[in-house]
N, C-alpha and C positions, 0 to 999 in steps of 0.2 A: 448189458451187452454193449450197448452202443459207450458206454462211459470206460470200458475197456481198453472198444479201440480206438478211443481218442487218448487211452492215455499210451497202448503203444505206439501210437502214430506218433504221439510227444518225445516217446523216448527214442524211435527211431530216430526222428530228429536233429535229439539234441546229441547222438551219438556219432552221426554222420557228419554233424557241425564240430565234433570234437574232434574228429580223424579230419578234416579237409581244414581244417582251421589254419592249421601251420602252413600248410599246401599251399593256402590262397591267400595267406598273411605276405603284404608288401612291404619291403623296408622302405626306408627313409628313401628317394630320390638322392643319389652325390651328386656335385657339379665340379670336375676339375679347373678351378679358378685358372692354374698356368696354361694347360691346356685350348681353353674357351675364350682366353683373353683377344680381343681383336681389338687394334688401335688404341690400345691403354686401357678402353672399355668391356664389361664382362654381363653381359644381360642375362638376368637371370629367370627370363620368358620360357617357359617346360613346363616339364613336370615339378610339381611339387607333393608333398604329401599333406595328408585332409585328415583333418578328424573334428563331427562336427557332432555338438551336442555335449561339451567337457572341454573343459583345458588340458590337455594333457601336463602329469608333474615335471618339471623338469629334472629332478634328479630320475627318471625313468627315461630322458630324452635319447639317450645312448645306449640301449636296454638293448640287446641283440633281438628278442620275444616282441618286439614294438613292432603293431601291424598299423598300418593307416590305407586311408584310399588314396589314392595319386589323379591327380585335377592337373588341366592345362592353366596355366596363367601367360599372361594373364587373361583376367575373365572379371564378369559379375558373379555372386553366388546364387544368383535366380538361375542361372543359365548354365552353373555346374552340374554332369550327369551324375547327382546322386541323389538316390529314389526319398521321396519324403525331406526333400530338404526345404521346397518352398509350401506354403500351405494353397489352402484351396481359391486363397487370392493373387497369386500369383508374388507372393511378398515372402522373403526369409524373413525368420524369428528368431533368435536362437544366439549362440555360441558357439567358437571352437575355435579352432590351431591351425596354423600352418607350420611346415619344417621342408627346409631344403637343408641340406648338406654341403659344405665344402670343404676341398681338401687344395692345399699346395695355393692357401691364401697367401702366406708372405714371401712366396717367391713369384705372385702376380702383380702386388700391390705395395707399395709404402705405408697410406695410410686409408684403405680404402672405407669406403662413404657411399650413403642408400638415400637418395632421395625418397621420404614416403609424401607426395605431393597426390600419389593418387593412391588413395587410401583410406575408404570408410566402412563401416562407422567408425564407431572408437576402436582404438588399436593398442596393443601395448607388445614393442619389441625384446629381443632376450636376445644373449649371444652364450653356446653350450659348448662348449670346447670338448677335446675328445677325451681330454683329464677328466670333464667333469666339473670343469669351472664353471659359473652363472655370472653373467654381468649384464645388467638393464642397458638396453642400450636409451629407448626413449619411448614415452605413450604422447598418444593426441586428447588424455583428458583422464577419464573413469570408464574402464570396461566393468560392464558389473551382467548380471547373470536375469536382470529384467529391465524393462525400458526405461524406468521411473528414476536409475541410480546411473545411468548411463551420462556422461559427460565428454562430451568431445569439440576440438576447435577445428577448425578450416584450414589453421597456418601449416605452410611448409617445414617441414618436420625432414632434419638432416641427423641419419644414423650413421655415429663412426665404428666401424666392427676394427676389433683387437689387430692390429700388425701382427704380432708378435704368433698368434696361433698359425700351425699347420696347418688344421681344419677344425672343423668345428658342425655345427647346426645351428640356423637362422631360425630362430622361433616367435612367428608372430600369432599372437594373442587376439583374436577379435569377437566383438560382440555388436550384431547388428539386428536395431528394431527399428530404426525409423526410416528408411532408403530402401526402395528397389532395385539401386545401384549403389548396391553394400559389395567391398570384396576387395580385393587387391588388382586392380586392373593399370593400365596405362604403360608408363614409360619404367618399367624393374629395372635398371643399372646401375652397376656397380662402377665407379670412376676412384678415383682419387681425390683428398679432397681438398687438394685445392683447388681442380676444374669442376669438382661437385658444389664449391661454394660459391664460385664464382659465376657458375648458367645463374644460381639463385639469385646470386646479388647482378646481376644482368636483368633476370626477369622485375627486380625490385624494382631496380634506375629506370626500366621499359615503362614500368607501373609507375613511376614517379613523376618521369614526364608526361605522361597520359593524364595525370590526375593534373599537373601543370596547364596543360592546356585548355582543359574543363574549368578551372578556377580560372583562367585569365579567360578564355570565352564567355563564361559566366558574366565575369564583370565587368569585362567591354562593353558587353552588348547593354546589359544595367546602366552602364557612365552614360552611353547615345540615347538610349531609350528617355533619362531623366532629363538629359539634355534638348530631347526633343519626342516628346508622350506622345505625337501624333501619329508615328513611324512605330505601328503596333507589330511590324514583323521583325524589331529589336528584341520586344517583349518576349514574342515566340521563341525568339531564337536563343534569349537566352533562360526559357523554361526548357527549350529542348535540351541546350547543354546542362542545366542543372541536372536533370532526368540522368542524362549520359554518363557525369560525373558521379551521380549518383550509384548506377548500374554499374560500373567500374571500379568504384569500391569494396562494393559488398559480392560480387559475381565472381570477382579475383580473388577473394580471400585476404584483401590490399587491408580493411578494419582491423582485421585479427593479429596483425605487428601490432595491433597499438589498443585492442581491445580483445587480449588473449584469455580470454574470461569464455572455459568448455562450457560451464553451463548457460551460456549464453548462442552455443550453435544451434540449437532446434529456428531460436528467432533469427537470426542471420543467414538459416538456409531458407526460411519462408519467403523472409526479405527477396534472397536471390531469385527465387523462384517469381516472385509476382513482375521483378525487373526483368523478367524475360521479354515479357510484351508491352511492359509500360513506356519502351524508349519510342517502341514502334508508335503508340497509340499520339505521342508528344510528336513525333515527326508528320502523322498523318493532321495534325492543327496545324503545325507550323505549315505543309503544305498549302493546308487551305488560305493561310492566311497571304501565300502568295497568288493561290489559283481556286478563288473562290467557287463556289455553286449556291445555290437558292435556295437548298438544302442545310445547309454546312455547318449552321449551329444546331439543327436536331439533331444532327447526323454526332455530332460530339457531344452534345446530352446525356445521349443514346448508349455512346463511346463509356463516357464515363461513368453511366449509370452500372453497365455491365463491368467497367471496372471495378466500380467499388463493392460490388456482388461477390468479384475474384476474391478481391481484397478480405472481405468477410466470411468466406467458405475456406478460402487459405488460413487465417486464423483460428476457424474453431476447428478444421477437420484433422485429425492425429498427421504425425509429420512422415507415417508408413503409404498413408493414402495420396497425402500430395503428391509423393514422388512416382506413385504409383501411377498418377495422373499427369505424367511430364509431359505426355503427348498432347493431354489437352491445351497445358500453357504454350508448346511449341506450335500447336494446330492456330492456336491467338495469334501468336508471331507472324506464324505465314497468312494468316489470312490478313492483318492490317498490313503489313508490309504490301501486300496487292493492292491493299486499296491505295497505299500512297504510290506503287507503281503508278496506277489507271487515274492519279490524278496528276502524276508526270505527262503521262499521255497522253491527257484529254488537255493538257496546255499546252503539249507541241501542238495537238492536233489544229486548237484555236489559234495558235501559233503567239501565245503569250508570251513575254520576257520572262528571261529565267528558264523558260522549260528546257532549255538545251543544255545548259551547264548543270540545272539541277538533277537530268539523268545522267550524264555523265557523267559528276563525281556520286550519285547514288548508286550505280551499277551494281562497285564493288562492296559496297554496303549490302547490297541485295545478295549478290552473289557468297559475301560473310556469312550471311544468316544463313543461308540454304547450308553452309559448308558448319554450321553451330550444332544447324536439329541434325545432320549426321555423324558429328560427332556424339551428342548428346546419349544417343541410342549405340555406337559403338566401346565396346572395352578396350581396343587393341589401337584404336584412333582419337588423342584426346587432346589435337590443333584448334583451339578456339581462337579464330581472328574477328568476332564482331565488334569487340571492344576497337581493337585499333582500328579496324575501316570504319567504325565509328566517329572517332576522333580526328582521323581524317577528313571525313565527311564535314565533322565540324567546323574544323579547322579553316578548312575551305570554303563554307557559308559564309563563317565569322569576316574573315577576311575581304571577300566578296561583300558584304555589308556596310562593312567598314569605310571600304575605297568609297562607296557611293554617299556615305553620309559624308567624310571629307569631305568629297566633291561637291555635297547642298551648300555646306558651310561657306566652302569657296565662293560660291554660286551667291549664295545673301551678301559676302562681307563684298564682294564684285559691284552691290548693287551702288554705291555711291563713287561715283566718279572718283571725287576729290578721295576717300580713303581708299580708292582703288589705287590711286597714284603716289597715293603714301606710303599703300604697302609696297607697293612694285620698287620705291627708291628705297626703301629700308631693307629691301630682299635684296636689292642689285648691293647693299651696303653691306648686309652681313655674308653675301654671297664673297666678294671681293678680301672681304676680311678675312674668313672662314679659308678661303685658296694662300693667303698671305701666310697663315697658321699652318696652313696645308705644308707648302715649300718650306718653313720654319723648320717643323715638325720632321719633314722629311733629311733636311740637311740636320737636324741632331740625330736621326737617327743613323746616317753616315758615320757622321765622327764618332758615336756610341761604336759602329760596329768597328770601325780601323783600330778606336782604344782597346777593346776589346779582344782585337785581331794582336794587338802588338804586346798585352799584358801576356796571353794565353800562349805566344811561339817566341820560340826562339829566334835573334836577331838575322843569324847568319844563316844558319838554316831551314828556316820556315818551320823545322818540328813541333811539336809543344817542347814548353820549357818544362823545369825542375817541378814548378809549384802545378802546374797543371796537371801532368804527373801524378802528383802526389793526389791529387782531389780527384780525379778520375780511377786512380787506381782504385783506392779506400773504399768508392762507391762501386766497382765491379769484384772486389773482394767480399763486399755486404751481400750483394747479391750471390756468389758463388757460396756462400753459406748460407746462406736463406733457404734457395734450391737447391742445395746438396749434388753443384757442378763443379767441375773440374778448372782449375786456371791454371795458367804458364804463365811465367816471366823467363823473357832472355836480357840478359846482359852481352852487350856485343863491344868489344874493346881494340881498335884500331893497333896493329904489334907494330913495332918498332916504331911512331908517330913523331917523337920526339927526333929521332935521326930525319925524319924528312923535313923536317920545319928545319934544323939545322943545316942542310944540306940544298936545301931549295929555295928557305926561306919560309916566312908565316905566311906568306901571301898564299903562296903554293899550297902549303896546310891547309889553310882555309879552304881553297879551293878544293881538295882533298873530301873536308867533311862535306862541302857540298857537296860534290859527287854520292859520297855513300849516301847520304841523306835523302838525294834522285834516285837513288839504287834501291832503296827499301819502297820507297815511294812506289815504284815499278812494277816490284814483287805482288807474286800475286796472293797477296794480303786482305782477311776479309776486309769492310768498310767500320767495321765494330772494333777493330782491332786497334791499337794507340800503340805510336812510333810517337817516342822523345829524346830529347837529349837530355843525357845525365848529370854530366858536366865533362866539360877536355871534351877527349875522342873518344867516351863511353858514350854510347845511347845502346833505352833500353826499349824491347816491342812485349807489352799485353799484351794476351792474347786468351780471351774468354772462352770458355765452353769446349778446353785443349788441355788434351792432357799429357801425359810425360813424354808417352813415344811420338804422338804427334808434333810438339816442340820441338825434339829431338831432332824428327825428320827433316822439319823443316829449317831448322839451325845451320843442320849439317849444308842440307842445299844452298844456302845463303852462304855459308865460309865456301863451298868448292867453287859458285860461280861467280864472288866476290875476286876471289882469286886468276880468276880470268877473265875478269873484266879489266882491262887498264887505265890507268887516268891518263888522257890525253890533252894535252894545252901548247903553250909557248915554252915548253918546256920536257927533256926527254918522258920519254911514256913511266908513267909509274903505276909501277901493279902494287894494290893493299893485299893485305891482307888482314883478319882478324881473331883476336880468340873471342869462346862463346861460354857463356854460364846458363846453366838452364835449371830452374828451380818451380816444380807443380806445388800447388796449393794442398791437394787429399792427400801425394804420399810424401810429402818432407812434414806434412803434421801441422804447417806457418802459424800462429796465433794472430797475422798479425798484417798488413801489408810491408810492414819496416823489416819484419821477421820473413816473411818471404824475398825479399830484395835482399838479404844478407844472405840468405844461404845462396843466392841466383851468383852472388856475389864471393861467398866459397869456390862454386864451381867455375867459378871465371880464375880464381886462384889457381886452380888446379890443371887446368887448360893451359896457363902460362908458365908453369912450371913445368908441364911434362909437355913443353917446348914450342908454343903456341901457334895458330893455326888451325885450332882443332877446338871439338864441340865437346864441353865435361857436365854430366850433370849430378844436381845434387841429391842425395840420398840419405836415406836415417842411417847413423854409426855402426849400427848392426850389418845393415844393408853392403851389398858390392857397389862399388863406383862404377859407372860409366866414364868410358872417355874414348873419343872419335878422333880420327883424323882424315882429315878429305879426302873423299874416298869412299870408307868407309863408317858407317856408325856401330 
């Protein structure tokens, strides 16, 4: 009886799960790429869709039937609401999918790009088009279906999804067994990518000079120490910065450029994890060794003894449990970091040297950490600054150390009269020298800049000349193809020029192009923008990140108030006039800068033909011509 009604209890069930199935089946989450886009950037922090315990096939990613569960991102997958997903240690295990949708990608994007910087365990991306196309976009190593085959690196991982798709589905792949901050959390946006490579290669140079100033702290402090063994808070200082440089390697992800070897992450996230509190444990020695106690080498025995304890239980214990245990290494952190506060303190209090400058540049170091362990425990806040108030910390010791050893050296080599008086004539000699070189130095760099001044412009009218022209043009035409920008050239040609130099004389002419030459000058022209003379009574204005009607407009305004402006001298008033050629870089097609100045150079034909005066621009054969006369465009 009772084996009955367990089995129609079963069928009830699975009947009731077979009618509400469809009901409470969620599709995929879309994201309108055009729509969501905000400042070129497109976050794609929501919903997404879950499915966890399988990879879902990707020829089913499109499947109208495809149910998943919809998760907030971002997030950790411990702290995702779904039932049975972390086990009874509060740790996922497991496998599964994500999928977001988009649609009206390539009318948001050129080429857009996913930073995966926060992204573990191992991952492996897919892009699903609405065709049904598959394209890999990128993994961080081996996702594999148990811990043992899993393979993953550290390094910043940049995914470019297709242009060219309407929409499509973002399918990432994850398998996470070693981290209790497994999931896709932190900063999801989509950019373009060349401001998507560029934060990277920022973050890289940040991390470059950082490791820069650890190596050079490093072995400053090594060169004074060797120099002089007795001054043991050299030593200190520079076991701390070894420590630091250290922690700034392996903590950033900064090894993994250059030792991108996945199955080498379990050891390099150990690594990071023990460098949580070791920089602290090397600060609170260096401490001592400026503000000793009577204590102070048990007290670092002590230190180090529990250190190597860390060290050893971080080793053998699975790489689920470490992480699992982040709080305890974070609880390390705060607690030595206190005790180097309270030996700041207990140095004001005695009122020792150093204790003033060393809490004030430690503050922010203090105040770093505290801002680390809340990051460390948030998914949607992942600002780490303890590396660089770090660094700074350092920096600043170093330096401070530094002055003072000079200043010993100063101090001993002072001690003999007679090579005090030696140095002091040979200083007051290379001083005098060294100003001699100074004024040298300075008056070449005059005449550099006049020659320079007089190769680059024109004689008579201060413009640039022909060849300057030419080498500025070429390299703003590289660029407007590079970045897929628009450029103008005008050709601006003084009408009837020839009757006034006959009539008034060259003298007057000249005087003439000066004026126009003051006249452009005037105009309210960006500072990016390049005014030359062509040659005769042609000059031509660049004009960067401008495109055909903007030219245009501004052409026109320059011939209508050219023409009402008068040249004025020892001589009756003359009013210029000029015609104008205007030729865009995207729609005449130019190959070329020589190719764009000739067809600038077409519509300057065409302008003087149909009776000059007036603004013509240039156009592809197919196309209609433009042609203005003052007044009107």
């Amino acid at each position: 009886m009772t084996v009955f009604k367990n089995l129609t209890r079963l069928g009830t069930t699975l009947l009731l799960w077979a009618l509400l199935e469809p009901v409470l089946a969620a599709p995929v989450p879309t994201l309108n790429a055009e729509a969501a886009l905000q400042d070129g950037e497109l976050s794609l922090a929501g919903s997404w869709g879950f499915s966890w315990g399988r990879w879902l096939p990707l020829d089913q990613i499109g499947s109208a039937d495809l149910s998943v569960d919809r998760v907030e991102l971002p997030n950790y997958l411990v702290d995702l609401p779904i039932e049975g997903l972390a086990g009874r240690d509060g740790i996922v295990r497991g496998h599964g999918t994500y999928l977001l949708r988009l649609t009206h990608l390539d009318a948001a994007f050129v080429r857009p790009a996913l930073s995966m910087r926060y992204a573990r365990d191992a991952w492996q991306a897919w892009w699903v088009d609405d065709a049904g196309a598959v394209q890999l976009l990128g993994q961080s190593g081996q996702i594999a279906e148990n811990a043992e085959d899993q393979a993953m690196r550290h390094k910043a991982s940049l995914l470019i999804l297709p242009s060219t798709s309407q929409g499509g589905t973002l399918v990432v792949y994850l398998s996470a067994y070693h981290s209790n901050h497994s999931g896709l959390y932190g900063d999801f946006t989509l950019r373009e990518y060349d401001s998507a490579f560029r934060l990277i290669l920022t973050d890289l140079l940040v991390r470059t000079f950082l490791i820069a100033v650890g190596i050079y702290a490093t072995i400053q402090n090594m060169v004074f120490f060797l120099r002089r063994p007795q001054e043991t808070t050299l030593l200190l200082l520079a076991l701390f910065s070894g420590v630091s440089l250290s922690r700034a390697a392996f903590s950033s992800g900064y090894v993994d450029y250059f030792i991108a070897q996945p199955y080498w992450s379990i050891f390099f996230y150990k690594v990071e994890y023990i460098l949580i509190f070791w920089p602290a444990i090397a600060g609170l020695q260096l401490l001592l060794g400026f503000f000793p106690v009577r204590s102070g080498r048990q007290l670092m025995r002590l230190t180090y003894g529990l250190f190597a304890l860390a060290i050893l239980a971080t080793a053998i214990a699975p790489m689920s449990s470490v992480t699992a245990h982040l709080w305890a290494y974070q609880l390390a952190l705060l607690f030595f970091t206190l005790l180097c506060l309270l030996t700041i303190i207990r140095g004001l209090i005695l009122r020792l040297p150093d204790a003033r400058h060393f809490l004030l540049s430690a503050t922010p170091l203090m105040m770093a950490v505290i801002n680390d362990v809340i990051a460390g425990q948030l998914a949607s806040y992942n600002l780490y600054v303890t590396e660089y108030a770090l660094f700074v910390f350092l920096f600043v010791q170093t330096q401070i150390q530094s002055a003072r050893f000079v200043d010993a050296l100063k101090t001993s080599e002072h001690l003999s009269a007679h090579l005090g008086e030696e140095v002091a004539l040979k200083t007051r000699q290379l001083r005098l020298h060294n100003e001699l070189l100074t004024e040298q130095a300075e008056d070449l760099s005059h005449q550099n800049d006049e020659i320079k001044l007089i190769a680059e412009t024109d004689h008579l009218t201060g413009l640039l000349n022909r060849q300057t022209l030419d080498k500025l043009s070429e390299l703003q035409f590289q660029l407007a193809i590079g970045y897929r920008q628009p450029l103008a050239l005008v050709i601006m040609d003084l009408d009837h020029f020839k009757a006034i130099n006959d009539t008034h004389g060259h003298l007057v002419g000249d005087e003439c192009l000066i004026f126009v030459a003051s006249f452009l000058r005037g105009y309210k022209l960006r500072k990016r923008d390049i005014i030359a003379r062509f040659g005769g009574e042609e000059l031509v204005i660049l004009l960067a990140d401008t495109d055909l009607d903007m030219a245009l407009s501004m052409a026109q305004d320059l011939c209508v108030n050219l023409a009402k402006t008068p040249v004025r001298g020892d001589h009756p008033d003359i009013t210029l006039t000029a015609s104008f050629g205007v030729a865009e870089l995207i729609s005449s097609q130019a190959n070329s800068v020589h190719q764009l100045i000739g067809f600038a150079d077409q519509a300057l034909y065409q302008a003087k033909q149909r009776g000059r005066n007036r603004v013509s621009a240039y156009t592809r054969p197919a196309a209609d011509r433009r042609s203005t006369t003052p007044g009107a465009v």
